[in-house]
C-alpha positions as CSV (number, residue, x, y, z in Angstrom):
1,X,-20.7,8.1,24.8
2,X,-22.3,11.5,25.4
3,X,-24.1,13.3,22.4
4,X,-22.0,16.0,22.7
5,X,-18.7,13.8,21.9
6,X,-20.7,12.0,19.0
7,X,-22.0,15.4,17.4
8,X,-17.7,16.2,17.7
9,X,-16.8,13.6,15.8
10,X,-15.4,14.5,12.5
11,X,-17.4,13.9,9.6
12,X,-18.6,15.1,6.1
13,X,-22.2,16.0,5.5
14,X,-22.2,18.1,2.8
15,X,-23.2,15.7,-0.7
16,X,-23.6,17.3,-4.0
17,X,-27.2,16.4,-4.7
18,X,-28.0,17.6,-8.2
19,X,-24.8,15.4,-9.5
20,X,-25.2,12.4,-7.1
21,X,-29.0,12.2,-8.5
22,X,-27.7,12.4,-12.1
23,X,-24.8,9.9,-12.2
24,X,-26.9,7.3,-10.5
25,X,-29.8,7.9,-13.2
26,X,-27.5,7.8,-15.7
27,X,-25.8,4.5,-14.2
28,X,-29.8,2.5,-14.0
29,X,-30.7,3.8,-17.3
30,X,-27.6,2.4,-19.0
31,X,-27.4,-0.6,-17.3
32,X,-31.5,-1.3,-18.3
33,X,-30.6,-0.4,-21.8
34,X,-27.1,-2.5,-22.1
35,X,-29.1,-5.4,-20.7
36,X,-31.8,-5.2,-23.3
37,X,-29.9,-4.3,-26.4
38,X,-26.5,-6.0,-25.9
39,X,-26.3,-8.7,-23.4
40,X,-26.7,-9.1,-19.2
41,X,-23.1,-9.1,-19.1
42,X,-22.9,-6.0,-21.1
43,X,-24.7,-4.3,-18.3
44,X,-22.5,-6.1,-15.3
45,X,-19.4,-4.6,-17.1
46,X,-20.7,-0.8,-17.2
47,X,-21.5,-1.4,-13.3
48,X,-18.0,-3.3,-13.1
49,X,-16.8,0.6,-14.7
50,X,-18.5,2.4,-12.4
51,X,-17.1,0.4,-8.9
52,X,-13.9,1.3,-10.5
53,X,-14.6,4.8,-10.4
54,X,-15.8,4.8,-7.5
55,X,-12.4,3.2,-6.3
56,X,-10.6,5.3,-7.7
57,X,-12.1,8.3,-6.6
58,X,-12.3,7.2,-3.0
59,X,-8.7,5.6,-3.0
60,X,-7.6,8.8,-4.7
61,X,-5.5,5.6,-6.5
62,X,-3.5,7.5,-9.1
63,X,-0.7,6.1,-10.5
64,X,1.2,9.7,-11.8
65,X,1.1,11.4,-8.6
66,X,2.4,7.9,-7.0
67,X,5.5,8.1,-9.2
68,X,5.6,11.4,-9.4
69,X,6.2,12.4,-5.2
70,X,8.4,8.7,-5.3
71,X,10.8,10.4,-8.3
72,X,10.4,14.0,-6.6
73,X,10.2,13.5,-2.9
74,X,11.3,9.6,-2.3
75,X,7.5,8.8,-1.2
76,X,6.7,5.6,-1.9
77,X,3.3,4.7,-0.3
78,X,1.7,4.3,-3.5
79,X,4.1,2.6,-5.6
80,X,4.1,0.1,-2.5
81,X,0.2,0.2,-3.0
82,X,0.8,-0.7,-6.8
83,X,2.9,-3.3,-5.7
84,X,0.5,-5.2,-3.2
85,X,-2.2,-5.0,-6.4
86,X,-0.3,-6.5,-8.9
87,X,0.8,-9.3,-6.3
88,X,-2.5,-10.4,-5.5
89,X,-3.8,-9.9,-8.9
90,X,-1.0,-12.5,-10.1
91,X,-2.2,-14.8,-7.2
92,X,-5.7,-14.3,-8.9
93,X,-5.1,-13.9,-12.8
94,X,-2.3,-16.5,-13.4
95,X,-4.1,-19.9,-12.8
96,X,-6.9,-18.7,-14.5
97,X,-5.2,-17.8,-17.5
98,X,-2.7,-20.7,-16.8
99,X,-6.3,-22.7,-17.2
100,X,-7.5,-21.4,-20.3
101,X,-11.1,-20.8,-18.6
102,X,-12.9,-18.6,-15.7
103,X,-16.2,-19.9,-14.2
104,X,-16.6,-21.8,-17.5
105,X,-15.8,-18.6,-19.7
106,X,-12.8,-18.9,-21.7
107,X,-10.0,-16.4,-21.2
108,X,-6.9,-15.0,-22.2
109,X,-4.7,-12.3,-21.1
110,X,-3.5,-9.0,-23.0
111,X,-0.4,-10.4,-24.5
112,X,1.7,-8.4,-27.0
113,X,5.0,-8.0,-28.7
114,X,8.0,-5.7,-26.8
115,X,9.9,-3.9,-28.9
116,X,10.1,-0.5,-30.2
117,X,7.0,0.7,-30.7
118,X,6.5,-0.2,-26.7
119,X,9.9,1.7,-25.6
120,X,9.1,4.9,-27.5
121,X,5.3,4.7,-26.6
122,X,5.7,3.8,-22.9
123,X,8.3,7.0,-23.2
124,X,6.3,9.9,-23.9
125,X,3.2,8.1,-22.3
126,X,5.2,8.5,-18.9
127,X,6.0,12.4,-20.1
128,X,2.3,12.8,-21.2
129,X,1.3,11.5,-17.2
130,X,3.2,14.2,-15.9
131,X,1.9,17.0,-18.0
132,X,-1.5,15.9,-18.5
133,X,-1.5,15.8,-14.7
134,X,-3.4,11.8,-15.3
135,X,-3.1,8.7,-16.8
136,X,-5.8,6.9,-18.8
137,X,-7.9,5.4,-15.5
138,X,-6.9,8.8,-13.8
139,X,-8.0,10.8,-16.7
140,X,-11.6,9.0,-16.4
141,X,-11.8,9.3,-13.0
142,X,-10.6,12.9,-12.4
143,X,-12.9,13.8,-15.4
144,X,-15.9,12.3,-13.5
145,X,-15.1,14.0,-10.3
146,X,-15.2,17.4,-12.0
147,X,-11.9,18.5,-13.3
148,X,-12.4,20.9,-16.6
149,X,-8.6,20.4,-16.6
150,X,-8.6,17.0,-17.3
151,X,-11.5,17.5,-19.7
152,X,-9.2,19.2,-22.2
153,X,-6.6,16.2,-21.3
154,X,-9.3,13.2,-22.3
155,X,-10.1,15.9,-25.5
156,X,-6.9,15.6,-26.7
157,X,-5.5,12.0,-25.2
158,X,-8.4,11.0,-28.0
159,X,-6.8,13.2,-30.8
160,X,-3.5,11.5,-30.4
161,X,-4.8,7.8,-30.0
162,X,-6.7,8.7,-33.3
163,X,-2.8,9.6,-35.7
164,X,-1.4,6.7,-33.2
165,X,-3.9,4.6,-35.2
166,X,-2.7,6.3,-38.6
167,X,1.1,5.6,-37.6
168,X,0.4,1.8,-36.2
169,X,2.0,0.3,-39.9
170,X,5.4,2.2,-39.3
171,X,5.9,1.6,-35.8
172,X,4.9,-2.7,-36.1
173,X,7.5,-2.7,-38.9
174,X,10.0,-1.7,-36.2
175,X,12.0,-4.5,-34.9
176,X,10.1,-6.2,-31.6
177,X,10.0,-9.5,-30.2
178,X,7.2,-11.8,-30.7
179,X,4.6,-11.5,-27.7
180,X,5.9,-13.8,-24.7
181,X,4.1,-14.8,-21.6
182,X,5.8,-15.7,-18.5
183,X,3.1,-18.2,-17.4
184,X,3.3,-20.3,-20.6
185,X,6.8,-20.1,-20.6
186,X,8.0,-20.6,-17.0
187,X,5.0,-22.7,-16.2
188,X,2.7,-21.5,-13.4
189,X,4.6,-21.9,-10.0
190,X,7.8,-20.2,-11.3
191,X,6.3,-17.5,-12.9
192,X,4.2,-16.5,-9.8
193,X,7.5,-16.6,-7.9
194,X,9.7,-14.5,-10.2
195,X,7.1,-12.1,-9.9
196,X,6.3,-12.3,-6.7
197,X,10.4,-12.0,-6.1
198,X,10.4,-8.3,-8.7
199,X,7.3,-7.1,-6.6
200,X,8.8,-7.4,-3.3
201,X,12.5,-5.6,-4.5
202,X,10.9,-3.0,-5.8
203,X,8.4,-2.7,-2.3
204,X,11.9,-2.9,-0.5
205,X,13.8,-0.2,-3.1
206,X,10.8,2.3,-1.6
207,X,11.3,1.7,1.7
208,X,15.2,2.0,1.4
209,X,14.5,5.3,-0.3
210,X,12.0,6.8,1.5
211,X,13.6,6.1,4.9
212,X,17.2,7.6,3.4
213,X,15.3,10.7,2.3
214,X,12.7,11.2,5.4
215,X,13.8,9.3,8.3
216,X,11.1,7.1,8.3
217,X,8.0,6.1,6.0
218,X,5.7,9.1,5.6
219,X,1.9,8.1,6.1
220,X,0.0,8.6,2.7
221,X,-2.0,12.4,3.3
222,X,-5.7,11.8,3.5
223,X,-8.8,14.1,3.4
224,X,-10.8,14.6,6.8
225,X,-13.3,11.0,7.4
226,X,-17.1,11.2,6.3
227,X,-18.7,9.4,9.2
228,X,-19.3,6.8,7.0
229,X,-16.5,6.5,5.2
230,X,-16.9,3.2,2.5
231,X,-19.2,5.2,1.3
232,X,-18.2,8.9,1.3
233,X,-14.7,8.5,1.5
234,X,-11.6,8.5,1.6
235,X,-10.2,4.9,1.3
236,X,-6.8,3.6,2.8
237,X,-4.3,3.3,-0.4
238,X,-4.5,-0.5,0.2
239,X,-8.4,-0.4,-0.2
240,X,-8.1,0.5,-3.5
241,X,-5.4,-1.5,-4.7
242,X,-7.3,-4.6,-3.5
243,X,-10.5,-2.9,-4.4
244,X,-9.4,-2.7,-8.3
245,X,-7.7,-6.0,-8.2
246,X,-11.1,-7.9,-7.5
247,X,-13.0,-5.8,-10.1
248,X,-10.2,-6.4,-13.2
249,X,-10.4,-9.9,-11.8
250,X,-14.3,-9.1,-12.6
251,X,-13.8,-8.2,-15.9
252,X,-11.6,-11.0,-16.7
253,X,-14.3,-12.9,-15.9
254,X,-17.1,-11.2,-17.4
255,X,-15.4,-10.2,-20.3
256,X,-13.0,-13.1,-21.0
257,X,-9.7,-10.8,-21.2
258,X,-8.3,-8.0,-18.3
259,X,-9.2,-4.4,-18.1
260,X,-8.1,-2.2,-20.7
261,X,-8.9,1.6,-21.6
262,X,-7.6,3.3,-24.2
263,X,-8.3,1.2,-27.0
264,X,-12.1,2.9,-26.8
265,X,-10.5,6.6,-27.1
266,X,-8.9,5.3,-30.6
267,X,-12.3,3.9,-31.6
268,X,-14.1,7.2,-30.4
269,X,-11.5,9.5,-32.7
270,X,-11.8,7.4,-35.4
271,X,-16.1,7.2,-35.2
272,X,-15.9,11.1,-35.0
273,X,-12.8,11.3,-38.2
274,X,-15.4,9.3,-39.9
275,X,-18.5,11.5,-39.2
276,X,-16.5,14.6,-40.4
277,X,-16.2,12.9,-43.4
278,X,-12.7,10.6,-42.5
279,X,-12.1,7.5,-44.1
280,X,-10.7,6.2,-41.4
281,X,-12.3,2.7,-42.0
282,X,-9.6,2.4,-45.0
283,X,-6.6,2.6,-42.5
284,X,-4.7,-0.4,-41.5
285,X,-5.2,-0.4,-38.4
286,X,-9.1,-0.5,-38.4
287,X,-8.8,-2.8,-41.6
288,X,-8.1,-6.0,-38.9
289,X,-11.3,-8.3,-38.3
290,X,-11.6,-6.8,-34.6
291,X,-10.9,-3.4,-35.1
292,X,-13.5,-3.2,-38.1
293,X,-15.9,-4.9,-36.5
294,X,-15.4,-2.1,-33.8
295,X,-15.9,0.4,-36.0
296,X,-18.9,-0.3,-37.8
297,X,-20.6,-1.4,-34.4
298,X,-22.4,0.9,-32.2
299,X,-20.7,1.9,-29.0
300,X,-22.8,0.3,-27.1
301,X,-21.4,-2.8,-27.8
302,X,-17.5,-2.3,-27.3
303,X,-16.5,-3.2,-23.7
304,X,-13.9,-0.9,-23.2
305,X,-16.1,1.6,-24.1
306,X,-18.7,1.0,-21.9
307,X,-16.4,0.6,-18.9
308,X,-14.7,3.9,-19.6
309,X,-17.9,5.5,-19.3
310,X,-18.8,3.7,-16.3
311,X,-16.0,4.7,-14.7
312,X,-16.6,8.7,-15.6
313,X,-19.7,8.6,-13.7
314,X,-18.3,6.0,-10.9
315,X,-16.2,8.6,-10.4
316,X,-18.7,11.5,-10.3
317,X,-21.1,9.4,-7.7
318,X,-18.1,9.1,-5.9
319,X,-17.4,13.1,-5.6
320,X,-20.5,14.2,-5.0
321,X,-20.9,11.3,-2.3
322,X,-17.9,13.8,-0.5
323,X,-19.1,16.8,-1.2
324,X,-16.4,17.9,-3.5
325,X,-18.2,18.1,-7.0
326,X,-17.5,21.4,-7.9
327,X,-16.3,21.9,-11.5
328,X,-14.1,25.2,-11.9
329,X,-13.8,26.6,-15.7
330,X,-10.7,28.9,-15.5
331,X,-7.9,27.8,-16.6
332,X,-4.2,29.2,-16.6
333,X,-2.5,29.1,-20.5
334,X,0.4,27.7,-19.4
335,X,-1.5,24.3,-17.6
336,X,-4.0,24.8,-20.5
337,X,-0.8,23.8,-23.0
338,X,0.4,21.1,-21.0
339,X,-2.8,19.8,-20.8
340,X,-3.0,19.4,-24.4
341,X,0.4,18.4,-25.2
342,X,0.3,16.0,-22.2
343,X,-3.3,14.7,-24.0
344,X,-1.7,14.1,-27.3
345,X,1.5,12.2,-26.0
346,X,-0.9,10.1,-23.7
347,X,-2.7,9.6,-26.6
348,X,-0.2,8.8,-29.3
349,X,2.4,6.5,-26.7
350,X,-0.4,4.4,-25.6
351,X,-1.7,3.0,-28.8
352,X,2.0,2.3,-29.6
353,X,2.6,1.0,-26.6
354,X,-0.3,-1.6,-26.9
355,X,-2.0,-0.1,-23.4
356,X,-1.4,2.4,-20.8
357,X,-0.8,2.2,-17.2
358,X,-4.1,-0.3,-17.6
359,X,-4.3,-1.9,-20.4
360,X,0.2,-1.9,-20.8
361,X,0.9,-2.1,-17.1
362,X,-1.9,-3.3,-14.8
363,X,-3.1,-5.4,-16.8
364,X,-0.1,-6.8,-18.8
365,X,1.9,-7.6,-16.3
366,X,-1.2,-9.8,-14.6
367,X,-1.1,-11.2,-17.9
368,X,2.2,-12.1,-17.6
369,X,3.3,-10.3,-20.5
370,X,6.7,-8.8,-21.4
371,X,5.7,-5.9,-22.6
372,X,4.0,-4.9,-19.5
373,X,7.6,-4.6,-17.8
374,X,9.0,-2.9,-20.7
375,X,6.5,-0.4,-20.3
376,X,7.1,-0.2,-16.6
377,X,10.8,0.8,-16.9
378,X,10.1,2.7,-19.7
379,X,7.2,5.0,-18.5
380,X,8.9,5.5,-15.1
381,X,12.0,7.0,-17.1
382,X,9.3,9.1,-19.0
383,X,8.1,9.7,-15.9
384,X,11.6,11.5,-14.4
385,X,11.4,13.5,-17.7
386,X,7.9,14.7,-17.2
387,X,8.7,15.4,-13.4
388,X,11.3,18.0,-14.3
389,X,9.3,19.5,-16.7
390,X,6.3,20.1,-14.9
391,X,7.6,23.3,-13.0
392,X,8.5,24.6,-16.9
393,X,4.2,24.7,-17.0
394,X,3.5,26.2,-13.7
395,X,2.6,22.8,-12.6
396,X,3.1,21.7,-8.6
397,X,5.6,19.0,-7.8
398,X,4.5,17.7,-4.5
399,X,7.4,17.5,-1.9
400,X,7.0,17.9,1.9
401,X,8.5,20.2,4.1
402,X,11.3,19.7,6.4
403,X,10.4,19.9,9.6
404,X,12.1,19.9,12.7
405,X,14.0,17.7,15.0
């Protein structure tokens, strides 16, 4: 090959230095200082955080712009993407919870009760995706890559965790089924198989769909290659998927339970109620062993807190590894208002909900929890809502154009 044709091969060159240098000083020093104040695993989970924002970033692996073009447009690359994850991460999380232990750690999975609290939770979390234009792990990520938008979203998706918090007594009162797991129930080898079963109907639902509404199954749009594009980006779909799959499985066994996210924005609201003078320490909710223990601990030694940061500057490695770091501060009133409604109902749903599209969905269904289905269906109704309103907030509803036979 000439070195003409190599010179004409498409490729990114332009990196954003000034952030690339910062996020990976700020990813050594807090790794150095979580290994010497907290603990060597500590440190491996903040660098477990940032891998996943760097996935995410690269993969582009969003979860509301998945449903959303799927509900809008009949699109289903990425929900078949979601699909392939939480089949291998089944494959991967159920005989190790199955066992009680992981490389000699014990674990256990994010089990909780499905009721009310979930359905009404998982309901205007799903609205909240769509308006907030994220969900939690996309409100990290998009936040690291730059997005003042989503800055306002993460502001405000920590306000409403905060009253969900204040509300938790009411809504546990509410009638719900104690948690149930799937892999203690069914036993190991069935419970794989139902899942397996749901996973590939709802694969085959998005094909049926998409073909019915395009003619055939539209390739997911990427950005133009980096020459070196593990690196720079972007990622196939499936890259991601897989990608995250193998770093909750990390967690899991780092951590002893699967990656979660929003619990940390609660804790952060409640840390900065209480240093405006607060008490949220008396409330109900951070009166439990765990969740006081939280509270009165520095952040330092939370994990979901130090993953979630992780992942913000993952994610801002990651865009200025492509060049497209470039924060932009103006921002229209009427995407300015559905970024903070869409913040608070993030917010308040997922703390109800015990979890978000991680902690509720990811997560709990490789748990092999009930709720984590519940919250499926539920969300992807909330979902449909938010869809249809987005246009109401001058906000884009992807859908391709038709093009000619």
């Amino acid at each position: 090959m000439s070195n003409s044709s190599t010179l004409s091969m498409p490729f990114r060159v332009d990196l954003n230095v000034r952030p690339l240098g910062v996020a990976l000083f700020l990813l050594v020093l807090g790794a150095w200082y979580l290994a010497q104040a907290v603990s060597g695993r500590q440190s491996a989970l903040y660098i477990v955080g940032a891998l996943l924002g760097v996935a995410l970033y690269h993969a582009a692996f969003g979860f509301t712009s998945a449903w959303r073009v799927f509900i809008a447009d009949g699109r289903g690359a990425g929900l078949r993407a979601q699909m392939v994850m939480l089949a291998v991460g089944v494959a991967l999380f159920f005989p190790a919870l199955a066992a009680g232990t992981l490389f000699g750690t014990p674990v256990t999975g994010l089990v909780q009760p499905a009721g009310t609290s979930v359905i009404f939770g998982a309901f205007i979390f799903g609205i909240g995706m769509q308006l907030g234009g994220g969900c939690a792990s996309g409100t990290l990520y998009t936040v690291g890559g730059g997005s003042t938008r989503m800055i306002v979203t993460l502001l405000f998706f920590i306000i409403g965790s905060l009253i969900g918090t204040a509300h938790m007594p009411f809504w546990t009162s509410m009638p719900q089924l104690a948690p149930l797991s799937a892999v203690k129930e069914l036993g190991l080898a069935p419970a794989l198989a139902l899942n397996w079963g749901i996973f590939a109907l709802i694969a085959f639902i998005t094909i049926v769909v998409e073909k019915r509404r395009h003619g055939k199954l539209v390739p997911a749009h990427v950005q133009p290659p980096h020459r070196s594009p593990w690196l720079h980006g972007p990622w196939p779909l499936l890259a991601g998927a897989l990608a995250l799959v193998v770093l909750n499985f990390a967690t899991l066994a780092l951590s002893g339970r699967p990656w979660g996210v929003t619990s940390a924005f609660a804790l952060w609201g409640a840390k900065a109620a209480a240093v405006m003078g607060i008490d949220t320490a008396s409330w109900t909710y951070w009166s439990t062993k765990a969740n006081a223990a939280a509270l009165a601990s520095p952040i330092s030694q939370d994990v979901t807190s130090v993953m979630d940061i992780g992942i913000v500057l993952g994610a801002m490695l990651a865009a200025a590894l492509a060049g497209r770091y470039a924060p932009v501060w103006r921002l229209p009133m009427r995407s300015l208002i559905a970024a903070i409604v869409g913040g608070l109902l993030l917010g308040y749903g997922a703390r109800l909900a015990y979890g978000c599209n991680i902690g509720a969905y990811f997560s709990g269904i490789l748990s092999g929890s009930l709720h984590g289905w519940l919250w499926l269906v539920v969300a992807f109704i909330g979902n449909v809502v938010g869809t249809r309103l987005r246009p109401f907030f001058s906000l884009e509803v992807e859908r391709l154009k038709p093009t000619a036979c």
